[in-house]
C-alpha angles and dihedrals in degrees: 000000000000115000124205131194103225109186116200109229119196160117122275121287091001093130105271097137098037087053091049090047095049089046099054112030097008098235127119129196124207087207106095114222119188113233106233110205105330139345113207119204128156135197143180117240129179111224104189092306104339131093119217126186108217113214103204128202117197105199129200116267116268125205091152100053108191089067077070096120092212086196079081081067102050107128096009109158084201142334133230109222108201128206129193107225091209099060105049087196087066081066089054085047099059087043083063094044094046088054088045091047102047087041081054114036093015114237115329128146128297146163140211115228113185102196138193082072085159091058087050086135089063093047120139105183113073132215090253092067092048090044094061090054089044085061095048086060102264123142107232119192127184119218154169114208085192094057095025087233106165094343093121093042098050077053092045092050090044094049090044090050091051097047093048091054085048095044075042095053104042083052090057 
């Protein structure tokens, strides 16, 4: 088994903890509950015929993202930056963290789950914007942590992503 640190990146009360907890144990908890410091999970995904043990790190919300210790990213194979579709400013905010987090770890996978899918009629952030980062060669996921729309997948894409830049780096 391969095992990955995958550290959460976000503003605050954009739905980290509430991915992480759908994900993991599929539950999900309309109370919200600030993560003070990190969260550790961890869970067993099969990637074609590997299994890989994601070590997840569910970081407390940053709006103020150069309070980011990028010593809590140390040794990421890669990192989930999660936006909440209805605040716009929660967009600007994991353009911050993705800058933070490639000046800190270098360039490994990530993906962009914009999460509150189920609220999709209060979004504030339009396909125009996702579309440009889709351009720039970001995976963008949509998701709803309440209704576990696309949760597994936005991991499964992150875990694929980090095993093909392993598979990548051994053949070098």
């Amino acid at each position: 088994m391969i095992q990955k640190k995958v550290c959460l990146l976000g503003g605050f009360g954009v739905g980290k903890t509430s991915l992480v907890g759908q994900f993991v144990h599929s539950i999900f908890s309309d109370k919200y509950l600030t993560t003070i410091g990190v969260k550790i999970d961890k869970k067993s995904v099969a990637v074609d015929r590997t299994q890989v043990e994601l070590v997840i790190w569910d970081i407390y919300g940053h709006d103020d993202f150069q309070k980011l210790r990028s010593s809590y990213l140390r040794g990421a194979g890669g990192y989930l930056l999660v936006a909440d579709g209805t605040r716009r400013a929660t967009l600007d905010t994991v353009d911050d963290l993705r800058r933070l987090a490639e000046d800190a770890i270098g360039r490994v996978p990530f993906v962009l789950a914009v999460n509150k899918a189920d609220l999709r009629e209060r979004w504030q952030i339009d396909a125009a914007a996702l579309e440009e980062r889709r351009r720039a060669s970001w995976h963008v996921v949509e998701t709803s942590a309440k209704t576990g729309d696309m949760v597994e997948g936005a991991f499964a894409t992150l875990a694929r992503d980090m095993l093909t830049v392993t598979s990548k780096n051994r053949h070098d």
